[in-house]
N, C-alpha and C positions, 0 to 999 in steps of 0.2 A: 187541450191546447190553450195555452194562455199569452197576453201579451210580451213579458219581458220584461226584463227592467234591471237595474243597475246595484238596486237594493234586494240586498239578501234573501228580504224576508217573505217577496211573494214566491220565490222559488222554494223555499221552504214551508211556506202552506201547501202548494204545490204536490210538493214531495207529501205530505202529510196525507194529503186528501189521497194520494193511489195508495198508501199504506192502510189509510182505515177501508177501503173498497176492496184490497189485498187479503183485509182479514174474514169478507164475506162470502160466507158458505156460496159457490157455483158464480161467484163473480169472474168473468174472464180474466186474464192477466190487461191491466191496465199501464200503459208508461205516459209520459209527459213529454209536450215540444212547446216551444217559443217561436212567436216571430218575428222578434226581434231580439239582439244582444244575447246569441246563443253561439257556442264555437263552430255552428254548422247551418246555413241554410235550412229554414223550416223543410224543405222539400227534400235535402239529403234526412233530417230529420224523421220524417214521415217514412221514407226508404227504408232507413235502419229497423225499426220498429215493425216496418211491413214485411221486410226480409225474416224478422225474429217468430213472428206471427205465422205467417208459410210453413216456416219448421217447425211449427206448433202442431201443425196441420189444421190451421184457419185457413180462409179463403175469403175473408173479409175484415176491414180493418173501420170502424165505426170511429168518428173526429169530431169530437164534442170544444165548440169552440166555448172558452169561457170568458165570452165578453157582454158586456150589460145594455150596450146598445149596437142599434145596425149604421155602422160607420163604415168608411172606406177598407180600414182593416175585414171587415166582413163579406162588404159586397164586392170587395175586387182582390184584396191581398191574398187572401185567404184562399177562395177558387183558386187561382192563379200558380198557389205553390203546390196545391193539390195535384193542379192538373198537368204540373210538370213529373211528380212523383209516379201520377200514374201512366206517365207517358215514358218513363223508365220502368219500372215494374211490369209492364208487359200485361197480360189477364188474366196470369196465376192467381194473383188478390185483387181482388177491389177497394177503391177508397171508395167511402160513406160519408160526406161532410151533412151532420145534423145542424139542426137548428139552435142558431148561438144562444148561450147560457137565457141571457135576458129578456129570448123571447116568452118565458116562463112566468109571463104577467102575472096573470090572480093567484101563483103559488106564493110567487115572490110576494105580492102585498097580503097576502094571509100572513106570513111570518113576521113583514114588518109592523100592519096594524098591532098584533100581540104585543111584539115590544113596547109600541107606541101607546099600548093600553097600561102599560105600568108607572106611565108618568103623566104629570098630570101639567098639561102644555094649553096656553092659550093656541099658537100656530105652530108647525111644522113648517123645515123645509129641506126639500129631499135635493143633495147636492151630489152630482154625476159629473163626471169628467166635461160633457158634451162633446159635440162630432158638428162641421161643418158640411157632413155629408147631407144631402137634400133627404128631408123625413129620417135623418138619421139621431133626430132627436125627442122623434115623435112616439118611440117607448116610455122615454122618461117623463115625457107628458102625460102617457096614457096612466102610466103605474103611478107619481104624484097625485091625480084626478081621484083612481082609487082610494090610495089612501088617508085623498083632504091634506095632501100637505101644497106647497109649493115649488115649484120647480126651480133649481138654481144649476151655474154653469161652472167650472173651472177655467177653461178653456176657451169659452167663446161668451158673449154680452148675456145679461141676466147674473150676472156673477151675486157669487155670495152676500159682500158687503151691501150692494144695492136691493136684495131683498129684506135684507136684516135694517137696513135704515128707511128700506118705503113700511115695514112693519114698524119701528118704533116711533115714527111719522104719525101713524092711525092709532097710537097709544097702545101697544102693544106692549106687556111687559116679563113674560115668561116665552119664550123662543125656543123650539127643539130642532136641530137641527141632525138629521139623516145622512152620513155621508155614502152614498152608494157605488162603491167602490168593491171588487172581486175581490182584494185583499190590500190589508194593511202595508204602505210604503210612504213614501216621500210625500206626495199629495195628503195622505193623511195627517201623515207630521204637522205637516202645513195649516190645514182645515182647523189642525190643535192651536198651533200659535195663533191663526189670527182671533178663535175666542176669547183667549187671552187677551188679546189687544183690545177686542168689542167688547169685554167684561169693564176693561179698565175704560174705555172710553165712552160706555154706557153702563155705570153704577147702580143705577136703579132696575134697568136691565138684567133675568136671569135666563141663563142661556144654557141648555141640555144635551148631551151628545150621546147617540145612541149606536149601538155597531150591530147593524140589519143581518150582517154575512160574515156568519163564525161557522166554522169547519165543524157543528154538531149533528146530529140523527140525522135530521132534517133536510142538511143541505147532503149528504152522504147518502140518505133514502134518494132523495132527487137524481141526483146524478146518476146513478146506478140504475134507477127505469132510466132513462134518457140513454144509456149507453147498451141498455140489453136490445 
């Protein structure tokens, strides 16, 4: 289950990710919902899928949400469409909502360290959407700590530009920046142009971008314990 979005392209990782899970030997049948900007209600969503599952002859439908921190989407949206689903579905199946993608701290910063290990950065800094939800920023904090980078925000204060100018402040001149994002969209694009902008606006300044979360072994290995 993942957020939504307007842009093509995370629907089609998406799509990606149940195709390579599709080709593993005794993996369950896997489908995809949104909860947001989908033709259907996440909770008709969940229905459709739980109905297809029954005539499978399951009696359990496991909901791996794919989001990187614990936000309002999480702590309330999320139950909420569940527990309408399962309040039409009757007790033929059960919904299973697992623990969201990015509670998966030290797996997640094992893979990002490795990347992080192939370039050679005075500071990092790991840039998340963020969440005004209370402690709902306090993964990205924990998983930054991990991996010695710094934490920055899209969304809410701490933002990008203000870490990248308190670092070339303290003479900082090799920058790598993390953007920690489920999948490549608009905010990405964005994260791209304004290097550009920080490139050209600090010259001396060089600045790194690294992509933590490609649809490889790895994240495919994960998901797949997560969902058996």
């Amino acid at each position: 289950m993942a957020h939504g979005s307007r842009d093509p392209r995370p629907q089609q990782a998406l799509n990606l990710l149940v195709k390579r899970l599709g080709e593993r030997s005794g993996c369950p049948p896997v489908g995809t919902a949104t909860l947001e900007l989908a033709s259907l209600p996440l909770h008709q969503q969940i229905q459709e899928f739980a109905n297809l599952s029954l005539s499978w002859g399951y009696s359990q439908v496991q909901i791996l949400p794919l989001f990187l921190s614990s936000g309002v989407h999480v702590n309330t949206d999320l139950p909420e469409e569940i527990a309408i689903a399962q309040e039409q579905l009757g007790a033929e199946i059960q919904l299973h909502l697992l623990p969201y993608f990015g509670s998966q701290i030290n797996r997640l910063a094992s893979w990002i360290t490795t990347k992080m290990a192939r370039v050679e950065i005075e500071y990092w800094i790991l840039i998340a959407h963020g969440s005004r939800h209370p402690g709902g920023n306090q993964p990205i904090e924990q998983l930054a700590t991990q991996i010695k980078a710094i934490p920055a925000y899209w969304s809410v204060s701490l933002n990008l530009e203000t870490q990248i100018q308190a670092l070339i402040a303290s003479g900082v001149h090799r920058i790598g920046i993390i953007p920690y994002f489920m999948f490549s969209g608009g905010i990405t694009d964005a994260i791209i142009q304004s290097l550009k902008q920080f490139s050209q606006e600090f010259p001396t300044v060089e600045f790194e971008l690294i992509s933590p979360l490609e649809i490889d072994e790895n994240l495919v290995n994960l998901i797949e314990e997560l969902l058996r």
